[in-house]
C-alpha positions in Angstrom: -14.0 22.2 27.4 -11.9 19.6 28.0 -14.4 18.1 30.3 -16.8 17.7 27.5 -14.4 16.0 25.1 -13.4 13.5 27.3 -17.0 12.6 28.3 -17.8 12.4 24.6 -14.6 10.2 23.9 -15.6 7.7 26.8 -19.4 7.9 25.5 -18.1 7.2 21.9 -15.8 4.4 23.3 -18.6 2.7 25.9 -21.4 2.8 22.9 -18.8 0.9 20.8 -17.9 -1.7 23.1 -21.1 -2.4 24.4 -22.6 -3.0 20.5 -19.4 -5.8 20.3 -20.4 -7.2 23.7 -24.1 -7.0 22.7 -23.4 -8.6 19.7 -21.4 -12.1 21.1 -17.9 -10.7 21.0 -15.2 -10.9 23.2 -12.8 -8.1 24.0 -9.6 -8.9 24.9 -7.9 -5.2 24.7 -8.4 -1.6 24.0 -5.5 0.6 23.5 -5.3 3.7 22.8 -3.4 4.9 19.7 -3.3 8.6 20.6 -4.6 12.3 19.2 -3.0 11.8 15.6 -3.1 13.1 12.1 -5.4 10.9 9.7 -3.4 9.5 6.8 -5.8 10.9 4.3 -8.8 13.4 4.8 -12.4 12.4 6.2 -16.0 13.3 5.9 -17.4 13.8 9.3 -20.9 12.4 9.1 -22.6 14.9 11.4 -21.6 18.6 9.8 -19.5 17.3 6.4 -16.8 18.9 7.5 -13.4 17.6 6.9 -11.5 15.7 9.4 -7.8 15.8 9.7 -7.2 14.7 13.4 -8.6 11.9 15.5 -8.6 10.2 18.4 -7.4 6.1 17.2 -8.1 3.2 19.0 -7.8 -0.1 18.4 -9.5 -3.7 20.1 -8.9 -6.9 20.0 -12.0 -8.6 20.3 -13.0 -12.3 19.4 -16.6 -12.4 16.9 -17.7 -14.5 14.3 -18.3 -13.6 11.1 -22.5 -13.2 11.0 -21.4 -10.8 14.5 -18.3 -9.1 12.4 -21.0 -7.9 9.7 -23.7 -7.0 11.8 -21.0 -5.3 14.1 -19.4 -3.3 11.2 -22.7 -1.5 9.6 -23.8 -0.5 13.2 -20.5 1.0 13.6 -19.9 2.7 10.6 -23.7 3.9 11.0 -22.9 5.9 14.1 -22.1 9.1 13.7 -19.4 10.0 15.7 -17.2 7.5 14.0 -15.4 9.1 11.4 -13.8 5.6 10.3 -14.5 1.8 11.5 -12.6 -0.9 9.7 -12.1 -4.7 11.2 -9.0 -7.1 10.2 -9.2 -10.9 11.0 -5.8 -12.2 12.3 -5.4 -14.2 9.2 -4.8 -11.2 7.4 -2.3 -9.8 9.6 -0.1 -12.7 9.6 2.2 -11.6 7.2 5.6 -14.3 6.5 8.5 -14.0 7.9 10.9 -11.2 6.7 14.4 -11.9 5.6 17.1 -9.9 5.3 19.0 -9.6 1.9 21.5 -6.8 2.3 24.6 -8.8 1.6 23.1 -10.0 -1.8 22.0 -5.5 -2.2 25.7 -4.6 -1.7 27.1 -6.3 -4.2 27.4 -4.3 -7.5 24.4 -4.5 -9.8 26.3 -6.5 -12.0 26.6 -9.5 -9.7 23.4 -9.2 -8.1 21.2 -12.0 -9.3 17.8 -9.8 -9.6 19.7 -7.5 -12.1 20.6 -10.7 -13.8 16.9 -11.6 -13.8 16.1 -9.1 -15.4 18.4 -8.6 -18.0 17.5 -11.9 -19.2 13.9 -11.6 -19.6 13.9 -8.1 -20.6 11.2 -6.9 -22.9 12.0 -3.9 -25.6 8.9 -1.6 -26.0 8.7 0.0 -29.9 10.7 3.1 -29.1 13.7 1.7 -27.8 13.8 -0.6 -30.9 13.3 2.4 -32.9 16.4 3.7 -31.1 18.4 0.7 -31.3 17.6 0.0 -34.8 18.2 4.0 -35.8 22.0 3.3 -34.0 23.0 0.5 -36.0 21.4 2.3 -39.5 23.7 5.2 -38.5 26.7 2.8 -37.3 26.2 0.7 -40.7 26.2 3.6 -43.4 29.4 5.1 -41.5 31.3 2.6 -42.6 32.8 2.7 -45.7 31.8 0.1 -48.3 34.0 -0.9 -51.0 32.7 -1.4 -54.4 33.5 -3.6 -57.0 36.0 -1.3 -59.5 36.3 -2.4 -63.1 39.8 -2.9 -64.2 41.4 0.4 -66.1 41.6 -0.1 -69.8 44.9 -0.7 -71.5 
Protein backbone atom coordinates (compact mmCIF):
# COMPACT_ATOMS: atom_id res chain seq x y z
CA UNK A 1 0.00 0.00 0.00
CA UNK A 2 2.41 2.29 0.66
CA UNK A 3 4.09 1.54 -2.52
CA UNK A 4 1.16 2.77 -4.44
CA UNK A 5 0.79 6.08 -2.58
CA UNK A 6 4.06 7.13 -3.06
CA UNK A 7 4.10 6.32 -6.83
CA UNK A 8 0.76 8.26 -7.00
CA UNK A 9 2.38 11.28 -4.95
CA UNK A 10 5.53 11.38 -7.28
CA UNK A 11 3.07 10.98 -10.42
CA UNK A 12 0.85 13.83 -8.99
CA UNK A 13 4.02 15.91 -8.27
CA UNK A 14 5.98 15.10 -11.92
CA UNK A 15 2.48 15.92 -13.93
CA UNK A 16 2.58 19.20 -11.94
CA UNK A 17 5.95 20.33 -12.57
CA UNK A 18 6.23 19.33 -15.93
CA UNK A 19 2.78 21.52 -16.91
CA UNK A 20 4.92 24.70 -15.12
CA UNK A 21 8.02 23.62 -17.18
CA UNK A 22 5.85 23.10 -20.22
CA UNK A 23 4.32 26.19 -19.79
CA UNK A 24 7.77 28.70 -19.69
CA UNK A 25 8.24 28.62 -15.92
CA UNK A 26 11.10 28.26 -13.96
CA UNK A 27 11.28 26.25 -10.73
CA UNK A 28 13.55 27.16 -8.31
CA UNK A 29 12.32 24.81 -5.25
CA UNK A 30 9.91 22.22 -4.11
CA UNK A 31 9.54 21.50 -0.55
CA UNK A 32 7.60 19.44 1.02
CA UNK A 33 5.16 20.66 3.67
CA UNK A 34 4.23 17.31 5.15
CA UNK A 35 1.00 14.79 5.66
CA UNK A 36 -1.22 17.59 7.51
CA UNK A 37 -4.64 18.44 8.46
CA UNK A 38 -6.40 20.90 5.88
CA UNK A 39 -7.52 24.16 7.61
CA UNK A 40 -11.04 23.78 6.33
CA UNK A 41 -12.78 20.75 4.64
CA UNK A 42 -12.41 19.79 0.70
CA UNK A 43 -14.34 18.25 -2.05
CA UNK A 44 -12.25 15.64 -3.69
CA UNK A 45 -12.97 15.96 -7.42
CA UNK A 46 -12.79 12.27 -8.25
CA UNK A 47 -15.49 10.47 -5.62
CA UNK A 48 -16.98 13.93 -3.73
CA UNK A 49 -15.80 12.74 -0.85
CA UNK A 50 -14.57 15.01 1.80
CA UNK A 51 -10.96 15.61 2.36
CA UNK A 52 -9.51 16.36 5.70
CA UNK A 53 -5.75 15.43 5.26
CA UNK A 54 -3.29 16.08 2.55
CA UNK A 55 -0.10 15.82 1.38
CA UNK A 56 1.21 20.05 0.98
CA UNK A 57 3.75 21.20 -1.14
CA UNK A 58 4.79 24.25 -2.08
CA UNK A 59 7.29 25.72 -5.38
CA UNK A 60 8.86 28.44 -6.07
CA UNK A 61 8.82 28.88 -9.63
CA UNK A 62 9.40 32.03 -11.96
CA UNK A 63 6.12 32.48 -14.80
CA UNK A 64 4.48 35.33 -16.23
CA UNK A 65 1.27 36.18 -15.90
CA UNK A 66 -0.40 34.84 -19.48
CA UNK A 67 1.69 31.30 -18.09
CA UNK A 68 0.35 31.87 -14.31
CA UNK A 69 -3.34 31.74 -15.78
CA UNK A 70 -2.99 29.13 -18.18
CA UNK A 71 -0.91 27.27 -15.45
CA UNK A 72 -3.70 27.67 -12.71
CA UNK A 73 -6.97 26.25 -14.66
CA UNK A 74 -4.79 23.14 -15.90
CA UNK A 75 -4.04 22.61 -12.35
CA UNK A 76 -7.03 23.08 -10.63
CA UNK A 77 -8.57 20.92 -13.67
CA UNK A 78 -6.61 17.87 -12.60
CA UNK A 79 -8.16 15.72 -10.54
CA UNK A 80 -5.95 14.66 -8.07
CA UNK A 81 -5.43 18.09 -6.75
CA UNK A 82 -7.68 18.77 -4.13
CA UNK A 83 -6.49 22.57 -3.88
CA UNK A 84 -4.04 24.75 -6.30
CA UNK A 85 -3.59 28.34 -5.34
CA UNK A 86 -0.54 30.74 -6.72
CA UNK A 87 0.85 34.00 -4.77
CA UNK A 88 3.10 36.48 -6.62
CA UNK A 89 5.96 37.76 -4.23
CA UNK A 90 4.50 41.11 -4.20
CA UNK A 91 1.83 39.88 -2.20
CA UNK A 92 3.93 38.23 0.31
CA UNK A 93 5.94 41.11 1.13
CA UNK A 94 4.26 42.12 4.03
CA UNK A 95 6.11 45.52 6.09
CA UNK A 96 8.15 45.27 8.61
CA UNK A 97 6.68 44.44 12.06
CA UNK A 98 7.30 46.51 15.09
CA UNK A 99 7.14 45.73 18.39
CA UNK A 100 4.82 47.85 20.76
CA UNK A 101 4.74 46.06 24.04
CA UNK A 102 6.17 48.93 26.20
CA UNK A 103 3.39 51.28 24.88
CA UNK A 104 0.66 47.70 25.75
CA UNK A 105 1.92 47.59 29.36
CA UNK A 106 1.13 50.68 30.32
CA UNK A 107 -2.38 50.95 31.91
CA UNK A 108 -5.21 51.67 29.52
CA UNK A 109 -5.49 54.97 30.79
CA UNK A 110 -2.15 56.17 29.48
CA UNK A 111 -2.04 54.22 26.48
CA UNK A 112 -2.50 56.49 23.54
CA UNK A 113 -4.97 53.95 21.36
CA UNK A 114 -7.37 54.00 24.40
CA UNK A 115 -7.08 57.72 24.19
CA UNK A 116 -7.88 57.53 20.53
CA UNK A 117 -10.66 56.17 21.09
CA UNK A 118 -12.13 57.80 23.75
CA UNK A 119 -11.98 60.83 21.77
CA UNK A 120 -13.69 59.87 18.75
CA UNK A 121 -16.12 57.68 20.29
CA UNK A 122 -19.45 57.20 18.72
CA UNK A 123 -22.78 56.57 21.06
CA UNK A 124 -25.26 54.13 19.29
CA UNK A 125 -29.19 54.92 20.35
CA UNK A 126 -29.24 52.52 23.33
CA UNK A 127 -26.57 53.70 25.19
CA UNK A 128 -27.97 57.31 24.85
CA UNK A 129 -31.19 55.87 25.94
CA UNK A 130 -29.22 54.64 28.94
CA UNK A 131 -27.31 57.74 29.60
CA UNK A 132 -30.12 59.95 29.13
CA UNK A 133 -32.58 57.40 31.45
CA UNK A 134 -29.45 57.99 34.32
CA UNK A 135 -29.45 61.62 34.39
CA UNK A 136 -33.71 61.73 34.24
CA UNK A 137 -33.43 59.40 37.27
CA UNK A 138 -30.33 61.45 38.87
CA UNK A 139 -32.38 64.87 38.15
CA UNK A 140 -35.81 64.06 39.70
CA UNK A 141 -33.85 62.66 42.83
CA UNK A 142 -33.01 65.72 43.78
CA UNK A 143 -35.09 67.75 45.61
CA UNK A 144 -36.39 70.95 44.05
CA UNK A 145 -37.38 73.89 46.08
CA UNK A 146 -40.41 75.71 45.22
CA UNK A 147 -41.28 79.14 45.44
CA UNK A 148 -43.55 79.34 49.09
CA UNK A 149 -45.88 82.21 49.42
CA UNK A 150 -45.33 84.15 52.57
CA UNK A 151 -47.82 83.02 55.66
CA UNK A 152 -50.59 85.50 56.20
CA UNK A 153 -50.52 87.79 59.19
Amino acid sequence: MGGTVTTDLYKVLHRAATTLLDHGAIIEKMESLGYRDLPYKRISKQNKEPVYTSNLFLMKTYMSLEAKKKTRSILRNDLDMVHVEMVSEAEMTTPPFECNLEELLKPPSERQAVKDLRDNQKLGHFTRQMIYKRTEKEWKAIPKSYPMTPPRP
